[in-house]
FIVO-553431 format. One record per residue (C-alpha): residue number from 1; residue in one letter; y, x, z. Coordinates in nm, 2 decimals. Each point is the difference from the previous one (the first is absolute). Example, Ala and Ser with C-alpha at 12.3 -4.5 7.8 and 13.67 -1.06 7.14 Angstrom:
<sites>
+-----+---------+--------+--------+--------+
: num : residuo :  north :   east :     up :
+-----+---------+--------+--------+--------+
:   1 :       A :  -0.45 :   1.23 :   0.78 :
:   2 :       S :   0.34 :   0.14 :  -0.07 :
+-----+---------+--------+--------+--------+
</sites>
This chain:
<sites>
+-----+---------+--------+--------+--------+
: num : residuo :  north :   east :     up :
+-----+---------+--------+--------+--------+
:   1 :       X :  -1.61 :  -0.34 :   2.76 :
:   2 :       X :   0.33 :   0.04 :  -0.26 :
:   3 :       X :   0.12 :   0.33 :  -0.10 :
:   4 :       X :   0.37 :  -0.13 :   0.17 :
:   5 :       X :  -0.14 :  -0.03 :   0.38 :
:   6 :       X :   0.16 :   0.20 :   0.26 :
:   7 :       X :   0.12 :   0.31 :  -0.11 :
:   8 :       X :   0.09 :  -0.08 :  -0.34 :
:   9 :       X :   0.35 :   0.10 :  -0.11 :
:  10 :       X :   0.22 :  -0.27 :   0.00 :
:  11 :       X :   0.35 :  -0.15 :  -0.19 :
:  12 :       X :   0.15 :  -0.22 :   0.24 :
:  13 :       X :   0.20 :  -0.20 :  -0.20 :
:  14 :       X :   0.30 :  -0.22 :   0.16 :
:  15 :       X :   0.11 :  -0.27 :  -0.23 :
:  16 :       X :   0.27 :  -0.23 :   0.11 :
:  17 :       X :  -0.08 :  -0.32 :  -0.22 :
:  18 :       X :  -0.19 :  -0.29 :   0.06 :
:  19 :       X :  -0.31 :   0.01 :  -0.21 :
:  20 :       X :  -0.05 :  -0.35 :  -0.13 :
:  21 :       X :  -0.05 :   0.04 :  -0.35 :
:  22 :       X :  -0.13 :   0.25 :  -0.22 :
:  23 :       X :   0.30 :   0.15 :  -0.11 :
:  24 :       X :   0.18 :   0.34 :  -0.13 :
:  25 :       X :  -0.06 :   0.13 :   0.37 :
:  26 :       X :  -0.33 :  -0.12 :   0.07 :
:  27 :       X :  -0.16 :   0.15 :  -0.28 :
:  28 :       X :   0.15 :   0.28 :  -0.01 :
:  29 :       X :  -0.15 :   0.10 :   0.36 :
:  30 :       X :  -0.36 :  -0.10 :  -0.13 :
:  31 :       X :   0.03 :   0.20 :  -0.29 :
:  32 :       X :   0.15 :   0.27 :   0.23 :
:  33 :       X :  -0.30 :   0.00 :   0.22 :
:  34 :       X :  -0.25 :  -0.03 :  -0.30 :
:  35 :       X :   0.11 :   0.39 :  -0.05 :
:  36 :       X :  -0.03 :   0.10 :   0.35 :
:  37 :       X :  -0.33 :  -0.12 :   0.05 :
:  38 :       X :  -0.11 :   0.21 :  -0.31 :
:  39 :       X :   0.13 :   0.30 :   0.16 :
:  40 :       X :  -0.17 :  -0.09 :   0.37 :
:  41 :       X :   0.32 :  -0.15 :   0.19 :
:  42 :       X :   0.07 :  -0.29 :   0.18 :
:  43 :       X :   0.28 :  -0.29 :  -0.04 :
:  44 :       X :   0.14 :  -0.18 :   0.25 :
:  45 :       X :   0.20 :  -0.27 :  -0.10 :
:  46 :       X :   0.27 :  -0.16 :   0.24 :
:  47 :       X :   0.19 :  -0.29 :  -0.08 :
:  48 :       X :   0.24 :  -0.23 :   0.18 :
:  49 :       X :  -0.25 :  -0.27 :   0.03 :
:  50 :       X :  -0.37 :  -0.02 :  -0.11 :
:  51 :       X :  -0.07 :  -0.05 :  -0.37 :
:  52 :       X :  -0.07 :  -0.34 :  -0.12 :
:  53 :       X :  -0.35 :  -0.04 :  -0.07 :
:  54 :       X :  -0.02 :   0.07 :  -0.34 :
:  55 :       X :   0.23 :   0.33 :   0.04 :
:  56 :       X :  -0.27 :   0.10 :   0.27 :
:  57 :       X :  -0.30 :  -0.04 :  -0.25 :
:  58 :       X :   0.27 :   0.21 :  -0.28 :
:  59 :       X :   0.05 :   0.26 :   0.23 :
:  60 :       X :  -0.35 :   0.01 :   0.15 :
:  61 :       X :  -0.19 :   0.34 :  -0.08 :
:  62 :       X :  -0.19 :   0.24 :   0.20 :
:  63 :       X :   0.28 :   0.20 :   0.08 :
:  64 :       X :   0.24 :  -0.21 :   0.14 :
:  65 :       X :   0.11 :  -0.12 :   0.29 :
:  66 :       X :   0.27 :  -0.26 :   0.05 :
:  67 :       X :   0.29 :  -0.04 :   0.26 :
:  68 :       X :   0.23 :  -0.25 :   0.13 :
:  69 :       X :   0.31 :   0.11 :   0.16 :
:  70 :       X :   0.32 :  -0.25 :  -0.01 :
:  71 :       X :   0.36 :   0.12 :  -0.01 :
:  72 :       X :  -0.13 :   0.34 :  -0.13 :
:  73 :       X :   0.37 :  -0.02 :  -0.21 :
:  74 :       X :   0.17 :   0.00 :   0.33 :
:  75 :       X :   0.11 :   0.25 :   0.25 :
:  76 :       X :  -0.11 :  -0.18 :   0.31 :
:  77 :       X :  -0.24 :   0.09 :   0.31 :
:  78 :       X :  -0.27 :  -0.19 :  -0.11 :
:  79 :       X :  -0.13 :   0.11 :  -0.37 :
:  80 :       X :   0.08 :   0.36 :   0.08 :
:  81 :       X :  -0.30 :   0.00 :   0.30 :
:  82 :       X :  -0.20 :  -0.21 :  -0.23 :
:  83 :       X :   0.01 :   0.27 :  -0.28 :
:  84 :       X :  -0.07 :   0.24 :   0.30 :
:  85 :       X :  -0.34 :  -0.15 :   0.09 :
:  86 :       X :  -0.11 :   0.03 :  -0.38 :
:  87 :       X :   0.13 :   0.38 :  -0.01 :
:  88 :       X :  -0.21 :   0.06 :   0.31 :
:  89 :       X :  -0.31 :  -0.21 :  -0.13 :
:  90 :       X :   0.01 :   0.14 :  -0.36 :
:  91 :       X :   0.17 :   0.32 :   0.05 :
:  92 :       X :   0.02 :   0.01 :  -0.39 :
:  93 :       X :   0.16 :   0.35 :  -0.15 :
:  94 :       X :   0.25 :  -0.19 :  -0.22 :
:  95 :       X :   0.22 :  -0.26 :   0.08 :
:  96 :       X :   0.19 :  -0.20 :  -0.29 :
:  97 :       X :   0.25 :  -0.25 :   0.11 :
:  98 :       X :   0.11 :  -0.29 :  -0.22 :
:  99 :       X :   0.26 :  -0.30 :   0.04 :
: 100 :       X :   0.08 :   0.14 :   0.33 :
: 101 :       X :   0.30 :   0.15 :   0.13 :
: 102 :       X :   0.16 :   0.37 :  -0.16 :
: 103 :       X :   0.13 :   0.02 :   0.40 :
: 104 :       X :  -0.28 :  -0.03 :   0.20 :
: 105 :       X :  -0.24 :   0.16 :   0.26 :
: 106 :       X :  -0.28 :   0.02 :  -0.20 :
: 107 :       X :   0.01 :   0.36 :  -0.12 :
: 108 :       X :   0.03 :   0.13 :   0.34 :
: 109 :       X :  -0.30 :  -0.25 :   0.14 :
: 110 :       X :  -0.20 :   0.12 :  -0.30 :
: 111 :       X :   0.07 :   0.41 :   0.10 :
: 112 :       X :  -0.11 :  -0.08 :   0.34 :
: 113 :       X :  -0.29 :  -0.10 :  -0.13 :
: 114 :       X :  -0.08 :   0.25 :  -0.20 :
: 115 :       X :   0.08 :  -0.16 :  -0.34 :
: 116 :       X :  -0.01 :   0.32 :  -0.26 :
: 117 :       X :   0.22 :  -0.22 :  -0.27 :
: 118 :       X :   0.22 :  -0.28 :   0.01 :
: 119 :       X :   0.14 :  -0.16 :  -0.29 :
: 120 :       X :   0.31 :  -0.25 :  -0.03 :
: 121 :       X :   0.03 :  -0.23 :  -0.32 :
: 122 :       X :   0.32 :  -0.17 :  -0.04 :
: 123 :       X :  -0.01 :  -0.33 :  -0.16 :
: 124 :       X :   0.29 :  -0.16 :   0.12 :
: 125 :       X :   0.26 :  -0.17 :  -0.24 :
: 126 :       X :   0.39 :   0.03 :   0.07 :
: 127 :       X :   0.27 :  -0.31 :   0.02 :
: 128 :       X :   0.13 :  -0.08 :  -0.30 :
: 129 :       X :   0.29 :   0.25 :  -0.05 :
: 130 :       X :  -0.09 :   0.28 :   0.21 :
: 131 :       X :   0.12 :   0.31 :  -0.01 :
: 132 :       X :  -0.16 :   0.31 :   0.19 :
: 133 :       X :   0.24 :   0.19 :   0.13 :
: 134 :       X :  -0.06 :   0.38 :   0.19 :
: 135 :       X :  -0.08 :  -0.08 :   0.37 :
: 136 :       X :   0.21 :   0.20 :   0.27 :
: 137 :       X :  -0.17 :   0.34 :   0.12 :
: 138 :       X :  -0.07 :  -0.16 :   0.32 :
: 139 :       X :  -0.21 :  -0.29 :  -0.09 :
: 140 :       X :  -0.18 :   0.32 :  -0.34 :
: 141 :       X :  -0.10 :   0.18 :   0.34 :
: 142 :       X :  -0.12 :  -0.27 :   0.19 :
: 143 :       X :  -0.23 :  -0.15 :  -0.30 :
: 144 :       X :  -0.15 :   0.38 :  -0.09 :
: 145 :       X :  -0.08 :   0.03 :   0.42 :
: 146 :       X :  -0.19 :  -0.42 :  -0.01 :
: 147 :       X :  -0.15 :   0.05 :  -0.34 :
: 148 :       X :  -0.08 :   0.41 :   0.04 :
: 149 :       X :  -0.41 :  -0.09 :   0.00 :
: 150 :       X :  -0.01 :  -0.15 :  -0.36 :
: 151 :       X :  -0.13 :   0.22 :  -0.25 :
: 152 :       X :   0.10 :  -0.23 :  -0.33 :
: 153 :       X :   0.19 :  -0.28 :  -0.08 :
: 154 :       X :  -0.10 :  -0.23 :  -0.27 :
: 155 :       X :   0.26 :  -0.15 :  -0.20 :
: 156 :       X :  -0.09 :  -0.29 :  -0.24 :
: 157 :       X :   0.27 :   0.07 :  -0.28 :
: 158 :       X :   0.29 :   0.27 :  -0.10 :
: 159 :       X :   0.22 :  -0.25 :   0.16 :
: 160 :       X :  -0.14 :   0.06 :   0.35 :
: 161 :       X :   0.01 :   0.35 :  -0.06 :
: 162 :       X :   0.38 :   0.03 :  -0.11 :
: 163 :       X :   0.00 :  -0.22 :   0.34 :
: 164 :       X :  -0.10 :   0.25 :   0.23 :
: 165 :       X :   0.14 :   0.28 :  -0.16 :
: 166 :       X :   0.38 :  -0.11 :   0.04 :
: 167 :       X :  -0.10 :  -0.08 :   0.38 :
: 168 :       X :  -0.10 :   0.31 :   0.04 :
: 169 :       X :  -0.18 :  -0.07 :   0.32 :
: 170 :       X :  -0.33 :   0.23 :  -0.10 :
: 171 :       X :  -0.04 :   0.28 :  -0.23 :
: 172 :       X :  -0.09 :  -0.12 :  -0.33 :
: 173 :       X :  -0.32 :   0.19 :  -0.07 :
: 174 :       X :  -0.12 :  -0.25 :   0.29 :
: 175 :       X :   0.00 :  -0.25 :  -0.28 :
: 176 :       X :  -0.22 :  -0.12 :  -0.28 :
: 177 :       X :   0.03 :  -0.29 :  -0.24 :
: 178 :       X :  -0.31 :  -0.20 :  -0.10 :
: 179 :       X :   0.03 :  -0.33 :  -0.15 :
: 180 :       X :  -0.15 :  -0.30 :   0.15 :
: 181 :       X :  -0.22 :  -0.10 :  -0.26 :
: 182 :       X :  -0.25 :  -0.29 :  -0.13 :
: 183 :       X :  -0.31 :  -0.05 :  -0.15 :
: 184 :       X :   0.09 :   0.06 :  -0.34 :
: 185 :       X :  -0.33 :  -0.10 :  -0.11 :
: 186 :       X :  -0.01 :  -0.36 :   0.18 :
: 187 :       X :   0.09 :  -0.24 :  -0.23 :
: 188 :       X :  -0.07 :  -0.42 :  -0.07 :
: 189 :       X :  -0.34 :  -0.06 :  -0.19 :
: 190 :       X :   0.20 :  -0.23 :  -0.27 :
: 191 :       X :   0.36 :  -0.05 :  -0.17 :
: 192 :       X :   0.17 :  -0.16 :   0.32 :
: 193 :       X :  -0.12 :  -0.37 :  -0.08 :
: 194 :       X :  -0.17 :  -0.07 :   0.31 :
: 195 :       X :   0.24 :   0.11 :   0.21 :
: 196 :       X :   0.28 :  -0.26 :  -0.21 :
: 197 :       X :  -0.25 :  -0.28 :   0.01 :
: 198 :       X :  -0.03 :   0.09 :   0.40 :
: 199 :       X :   0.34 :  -0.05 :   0.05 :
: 200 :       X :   0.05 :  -0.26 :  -0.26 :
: 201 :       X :   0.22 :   0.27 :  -0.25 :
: 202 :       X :   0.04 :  -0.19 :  -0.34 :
: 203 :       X :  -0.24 :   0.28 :  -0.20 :
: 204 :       X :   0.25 :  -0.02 :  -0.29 :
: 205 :       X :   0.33 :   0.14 :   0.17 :
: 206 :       X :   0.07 :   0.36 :   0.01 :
: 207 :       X :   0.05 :   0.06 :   0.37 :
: 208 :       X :   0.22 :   0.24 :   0.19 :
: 209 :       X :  -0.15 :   0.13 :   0.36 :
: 210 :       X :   0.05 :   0.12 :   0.28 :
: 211 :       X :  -0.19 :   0.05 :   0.35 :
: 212 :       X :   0.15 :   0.12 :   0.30 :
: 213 :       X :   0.04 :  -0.08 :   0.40 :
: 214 :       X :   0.24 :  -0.27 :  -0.05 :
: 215 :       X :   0.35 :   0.06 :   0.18 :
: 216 :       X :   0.33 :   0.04 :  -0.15 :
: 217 :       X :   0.02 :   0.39 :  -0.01 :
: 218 :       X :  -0.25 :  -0.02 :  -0.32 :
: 219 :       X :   0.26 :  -0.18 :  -0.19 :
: 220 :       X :  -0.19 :  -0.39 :  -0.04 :
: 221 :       X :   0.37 :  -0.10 :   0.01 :
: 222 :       X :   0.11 :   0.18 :  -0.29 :
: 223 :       X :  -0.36 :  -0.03 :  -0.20 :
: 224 :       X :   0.08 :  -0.41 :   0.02 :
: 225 :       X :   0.33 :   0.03 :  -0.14 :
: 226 :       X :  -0.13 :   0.19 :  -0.28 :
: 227 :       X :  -0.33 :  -0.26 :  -0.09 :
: 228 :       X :   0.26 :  -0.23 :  -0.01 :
: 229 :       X :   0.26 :   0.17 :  -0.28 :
: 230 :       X :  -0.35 :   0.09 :  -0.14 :
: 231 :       X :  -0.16 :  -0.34 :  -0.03 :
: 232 :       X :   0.34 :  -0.11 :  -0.12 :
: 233 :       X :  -0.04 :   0.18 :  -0.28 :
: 234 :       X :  -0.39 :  -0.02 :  -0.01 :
: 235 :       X :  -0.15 :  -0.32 :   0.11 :
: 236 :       X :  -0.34 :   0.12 :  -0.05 :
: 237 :       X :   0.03 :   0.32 :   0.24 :
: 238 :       X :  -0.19 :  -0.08 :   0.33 :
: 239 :       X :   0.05 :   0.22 :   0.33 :
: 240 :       X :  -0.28 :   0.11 :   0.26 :
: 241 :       X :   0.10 :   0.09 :   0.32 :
: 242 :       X :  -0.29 :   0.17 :   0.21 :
: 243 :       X :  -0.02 :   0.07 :   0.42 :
: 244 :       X :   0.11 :  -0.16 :   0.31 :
: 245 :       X :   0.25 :   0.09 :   0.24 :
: 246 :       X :   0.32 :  -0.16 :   0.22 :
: 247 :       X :   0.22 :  -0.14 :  -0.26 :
: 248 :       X :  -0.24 :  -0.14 :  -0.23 :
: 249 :       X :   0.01 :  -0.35 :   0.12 :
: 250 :       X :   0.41 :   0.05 :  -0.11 :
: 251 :       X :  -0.07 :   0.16 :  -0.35 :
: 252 :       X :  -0.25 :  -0.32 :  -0.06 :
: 253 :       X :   0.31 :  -0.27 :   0.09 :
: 254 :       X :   0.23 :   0.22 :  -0.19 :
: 255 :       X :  -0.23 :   0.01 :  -0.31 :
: 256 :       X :   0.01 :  -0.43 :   0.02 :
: 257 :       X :   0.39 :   0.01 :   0.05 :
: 258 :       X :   0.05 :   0.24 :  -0.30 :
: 259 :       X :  -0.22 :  -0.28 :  -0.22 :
: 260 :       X :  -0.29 :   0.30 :  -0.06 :
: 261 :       X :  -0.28 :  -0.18 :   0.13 :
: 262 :       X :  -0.20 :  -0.06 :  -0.33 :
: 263 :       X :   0.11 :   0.41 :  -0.02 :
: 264 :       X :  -0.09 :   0.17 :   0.28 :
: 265 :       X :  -0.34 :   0.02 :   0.23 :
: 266 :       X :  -0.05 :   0.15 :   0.29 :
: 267 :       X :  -0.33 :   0.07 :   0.08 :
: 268 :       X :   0.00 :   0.13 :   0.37 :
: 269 :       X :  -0.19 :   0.31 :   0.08 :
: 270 :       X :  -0.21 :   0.18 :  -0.23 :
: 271 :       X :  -0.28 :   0.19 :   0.15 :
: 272 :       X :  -0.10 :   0.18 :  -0.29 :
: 273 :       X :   0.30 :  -0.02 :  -0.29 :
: 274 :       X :  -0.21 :   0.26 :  -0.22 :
: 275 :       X :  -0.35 :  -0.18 :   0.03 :
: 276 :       X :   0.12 :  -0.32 :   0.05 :
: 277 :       X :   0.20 :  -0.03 :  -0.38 :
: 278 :       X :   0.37 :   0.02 :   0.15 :
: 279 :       X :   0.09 :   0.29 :  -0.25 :
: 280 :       X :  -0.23 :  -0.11 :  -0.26 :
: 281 :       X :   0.17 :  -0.31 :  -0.02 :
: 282 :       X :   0.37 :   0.13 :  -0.04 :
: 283 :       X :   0.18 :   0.11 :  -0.31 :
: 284 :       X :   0.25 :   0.19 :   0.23 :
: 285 :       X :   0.02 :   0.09 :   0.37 :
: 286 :       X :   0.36 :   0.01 :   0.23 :
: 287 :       X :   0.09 :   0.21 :   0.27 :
: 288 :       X :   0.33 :  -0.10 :   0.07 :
: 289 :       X :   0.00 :   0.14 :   0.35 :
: 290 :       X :   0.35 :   0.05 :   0.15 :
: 291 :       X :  -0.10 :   0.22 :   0.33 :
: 292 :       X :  -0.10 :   0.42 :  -0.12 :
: 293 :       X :  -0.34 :  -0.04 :  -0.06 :
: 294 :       X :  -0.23 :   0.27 :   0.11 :
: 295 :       X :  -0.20 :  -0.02 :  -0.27 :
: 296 :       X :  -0.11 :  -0.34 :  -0.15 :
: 297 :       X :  -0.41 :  -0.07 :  -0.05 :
: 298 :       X :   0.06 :  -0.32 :  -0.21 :
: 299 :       X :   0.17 :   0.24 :  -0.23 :
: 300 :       X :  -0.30 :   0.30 :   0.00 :
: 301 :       X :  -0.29 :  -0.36 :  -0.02 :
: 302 :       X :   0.24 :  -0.21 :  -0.27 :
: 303 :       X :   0.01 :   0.39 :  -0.20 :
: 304 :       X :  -0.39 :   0.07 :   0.05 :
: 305 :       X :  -0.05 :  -0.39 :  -0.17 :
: 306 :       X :   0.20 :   0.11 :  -0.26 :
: 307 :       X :   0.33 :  -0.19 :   0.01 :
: 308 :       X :   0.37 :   0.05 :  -0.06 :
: 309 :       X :   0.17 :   0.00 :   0.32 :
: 310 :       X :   0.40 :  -0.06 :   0.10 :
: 311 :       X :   0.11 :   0.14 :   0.29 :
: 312 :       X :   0.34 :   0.03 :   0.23 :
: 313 :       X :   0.19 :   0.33 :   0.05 :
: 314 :       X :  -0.12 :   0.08 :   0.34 :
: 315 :       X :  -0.17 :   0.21 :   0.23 :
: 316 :       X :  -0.29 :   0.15 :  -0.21 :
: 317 :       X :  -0.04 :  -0.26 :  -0.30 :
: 318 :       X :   0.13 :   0.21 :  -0.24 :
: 319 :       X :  -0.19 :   0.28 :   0.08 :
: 320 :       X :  -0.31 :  -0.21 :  -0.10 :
: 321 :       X :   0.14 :  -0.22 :  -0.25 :
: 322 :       X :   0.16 :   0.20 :  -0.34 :
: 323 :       X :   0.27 :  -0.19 :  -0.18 :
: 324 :       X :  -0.11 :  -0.06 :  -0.31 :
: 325 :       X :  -0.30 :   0.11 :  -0.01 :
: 326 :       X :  -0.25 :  -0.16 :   0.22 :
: 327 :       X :   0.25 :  -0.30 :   0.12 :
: 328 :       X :   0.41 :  -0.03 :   0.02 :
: 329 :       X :   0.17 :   0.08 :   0.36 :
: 330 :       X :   0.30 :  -0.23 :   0.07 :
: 331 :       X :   0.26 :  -0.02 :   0.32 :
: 332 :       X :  -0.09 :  -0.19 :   0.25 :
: 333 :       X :   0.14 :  -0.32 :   0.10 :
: 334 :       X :   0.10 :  -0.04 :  -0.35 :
: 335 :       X :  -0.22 :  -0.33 :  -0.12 :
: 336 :       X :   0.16 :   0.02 :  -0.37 :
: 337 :       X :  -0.07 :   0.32 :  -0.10 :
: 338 :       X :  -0.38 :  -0.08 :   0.16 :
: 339 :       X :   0.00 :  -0.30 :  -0.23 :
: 340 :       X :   0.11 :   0.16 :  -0.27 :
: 341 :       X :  -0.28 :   0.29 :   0.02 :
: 342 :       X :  -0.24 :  -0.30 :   0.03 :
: 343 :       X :   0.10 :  -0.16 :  -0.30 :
: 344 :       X :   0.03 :   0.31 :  -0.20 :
: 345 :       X :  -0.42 :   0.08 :   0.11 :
: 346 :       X :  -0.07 :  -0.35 :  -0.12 :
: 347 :       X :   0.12 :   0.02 :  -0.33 :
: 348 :       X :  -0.18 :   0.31 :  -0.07 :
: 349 :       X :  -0.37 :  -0.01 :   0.07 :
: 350 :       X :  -0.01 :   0.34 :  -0.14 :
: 351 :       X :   0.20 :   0.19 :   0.26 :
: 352 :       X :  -0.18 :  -0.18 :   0.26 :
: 353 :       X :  -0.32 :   0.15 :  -0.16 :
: 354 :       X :   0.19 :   0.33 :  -0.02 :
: 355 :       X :   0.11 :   0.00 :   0.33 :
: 356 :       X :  -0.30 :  -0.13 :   0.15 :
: 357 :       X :  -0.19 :   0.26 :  -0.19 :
: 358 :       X :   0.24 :   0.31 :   0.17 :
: 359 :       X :  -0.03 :  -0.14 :   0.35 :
: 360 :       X :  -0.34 :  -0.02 :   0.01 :
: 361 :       X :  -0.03 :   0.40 :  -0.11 :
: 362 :       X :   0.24 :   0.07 :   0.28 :
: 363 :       X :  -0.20 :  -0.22 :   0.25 :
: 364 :       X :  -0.33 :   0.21 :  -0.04 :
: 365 :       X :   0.19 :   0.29 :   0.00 :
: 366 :       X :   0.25 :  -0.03 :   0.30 :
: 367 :       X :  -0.14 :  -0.29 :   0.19 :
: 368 :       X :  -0.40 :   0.03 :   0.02 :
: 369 :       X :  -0.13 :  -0.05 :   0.32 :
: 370 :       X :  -0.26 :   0.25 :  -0.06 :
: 371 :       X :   0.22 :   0.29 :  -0.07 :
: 372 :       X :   0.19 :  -0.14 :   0.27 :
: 373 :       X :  -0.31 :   0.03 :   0.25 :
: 374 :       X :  -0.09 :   0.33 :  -0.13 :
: 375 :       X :   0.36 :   0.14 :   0.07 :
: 376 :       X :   0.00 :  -0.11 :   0.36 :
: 377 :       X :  -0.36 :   0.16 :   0.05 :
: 378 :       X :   0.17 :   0.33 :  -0.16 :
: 379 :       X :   0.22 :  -0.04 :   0.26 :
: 380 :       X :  -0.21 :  -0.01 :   0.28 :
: 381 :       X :  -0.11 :   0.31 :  -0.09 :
: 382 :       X :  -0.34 :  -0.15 :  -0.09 :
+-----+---------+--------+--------+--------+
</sites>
């Protein structure tokens, strides 16, 4: 019979994603109940929908259970009695809420149930241009009263944090900032050539990269504008774009219309961008996001492989990126000063080095999932 029968403790862990792919999010909850099992507890793993069949082998250990609850982001009838039934099957002593709702039922459901911790991590991203502004007392009161049960906050960057502290809406020793993190460790067994001859990547071109949900709010618009002033200027210069995601179908005609099809790939989703040779195989990687990121994980997995990244002024990129010292931070929705930081890393294969070099000591530092495990089991009080 296993040690994590009835009676074990138990993490019940509500994560409002779809698991189906091993990504930032998946692995981080396997490593996460890797170091509960060593220390006896349980992890029950609910998702919106059931993993995919390979994320169900990933996340398959002894201690682990896994969930399916749809809508668990919404604040609807149906999920909340759902998450009910598992708090009175599990009755697990901490509760840890993800992708869901800051406004929700949940921390009261989990004190009727007797749930001795519940912790909140906030991982949304803003529109592009927001600006947090102090809510009225009413609406301070109301949010303390629905969110009195949670004994932490998480906050994935400094950015969040500033966030919540000009709401004002909970004291501020309620909140903590980790970094979401990756496996700084994971990397491509060779020098990115595979990867190019997968996706038929001339392997003489220096290539610029970047990987992201497709839509317009990570700046694929402005990115395009700036391969084109670059390629003007350096035929040679080839441009990866990683991920799926609404608009992609529009960025592909766009590409053809703006005469950058021998210039630009677009690969489609990429399971595993540090195993599978996405990072390996660029020179530089882009986050030209417009919306205020959150926090960024290409950034933190294009650092831990060791390249220069360029980022926009938003949200929390500059946090993780330093000007001038481990990539160059430019405005968004300005596609000529992109190109022109693109153009300046390609004629110096030295600072790319240098700044590739920097990142990647930052990245095991500030964004290593393990540390970032061991901080959340510190936080349990484990």
């Amino acid at each position: 019979m296993s040690q994590f029968g009835h009676g074990s403790k138990t993490v019940l862990s509500v994560n409002g994603f779809e698991p189906f792919r091993i990504g930032s999010g998946e692995t981080f909850a396997r490593n996460l109940s890797v170091e509960l099992g060593k220390r006896g507890w349980r992890n029950v793993l609910c998702f919106l929908t059931p993993p995919t069949e390979p994320v169900r082998r990933f996340l398959d250990l002894p201690n682990v259970s896994v969930e399916a609850i749809p809508d668990l982001w919404a604040l609807a009838w149906a999920p909340t009695v759902a998450l009910a039934g598992l708090l009175r099957r599990y009755r697990p002593e901490i509760l840890h809420l993800q992708f869901t709702g800051f406004l929700s039922p949940y921390p009261w459901l989990a004190r009727y149930y007797g749930v001795k911790k519940v912790f909140f991590t906030d991982q949304a991203s803003r529109p592009e241009g927001f600006t947090a502004r102090r809510s009225p007392l009413w609406k301070r009161c109301a949010t303390r009263a629905i969110n009195y049960p949670l004994t932490r906050v998480t906050c994935i960057s400094d950015y969040v944090i500033r966030y919540w502290d000009v709401l004002g809406v909970l004291p501020m020793d309620r909140f903590v900032r980790i970094y979401n993190s990756v496996d700084v460790f994971c990397g491509a067994t060779d020098d990115g050539s595979a990867f190019r001859q997968k996706h038929g990547i001339p392997l003489d071109r220096p290539v610029v990269a970047q990987i992201s949900w497709v839509i317009a709010e990570k700046g694929f618009d402005d990115l395009l504008e700036a391969a084109r002033i670059v390629v003007r200027e350096n035929p040679k210069v080839h441009f990866v774009m990683g991920g799926e995601g609404a608009d992609r179908k529009r960025f592909m005609e766009l590409t053809a219309s703006m005469g950058l099809k021998d210039h630009i790939t677009w690969t489609g989703l990429v399971g595993k961008p540090q195993e599978e040779g996405f990072y390996a195989a660029a020179d530089i990687v882009c986050q030209a996001s417009r919306w205020e990121e959150a926090f960024g994980c290409v950034i933190a997995e294009a650092m831990a492989a060791g390249k220069p990244v360029i980022g926009t002024r938003t949200g929390a990129i500059p946090e993780l990126v330093a000007d001038g010292k481990t990539g160059f931070i430019v405005e968004r929705r300005s596609p000529q000063d992109l190109a022109a930081r693109i153009l300046e890393l390609l004629r110096d294969p030295a600072l790319r080095r240098r700044f590739g070099e920097a990142g990647k000591c930052v990245a095991i530092e500030a964004f290593n999932q393990q540390k970032n495990v061991m901080e959340f089991i510190k936080l349990y009080g484990l």
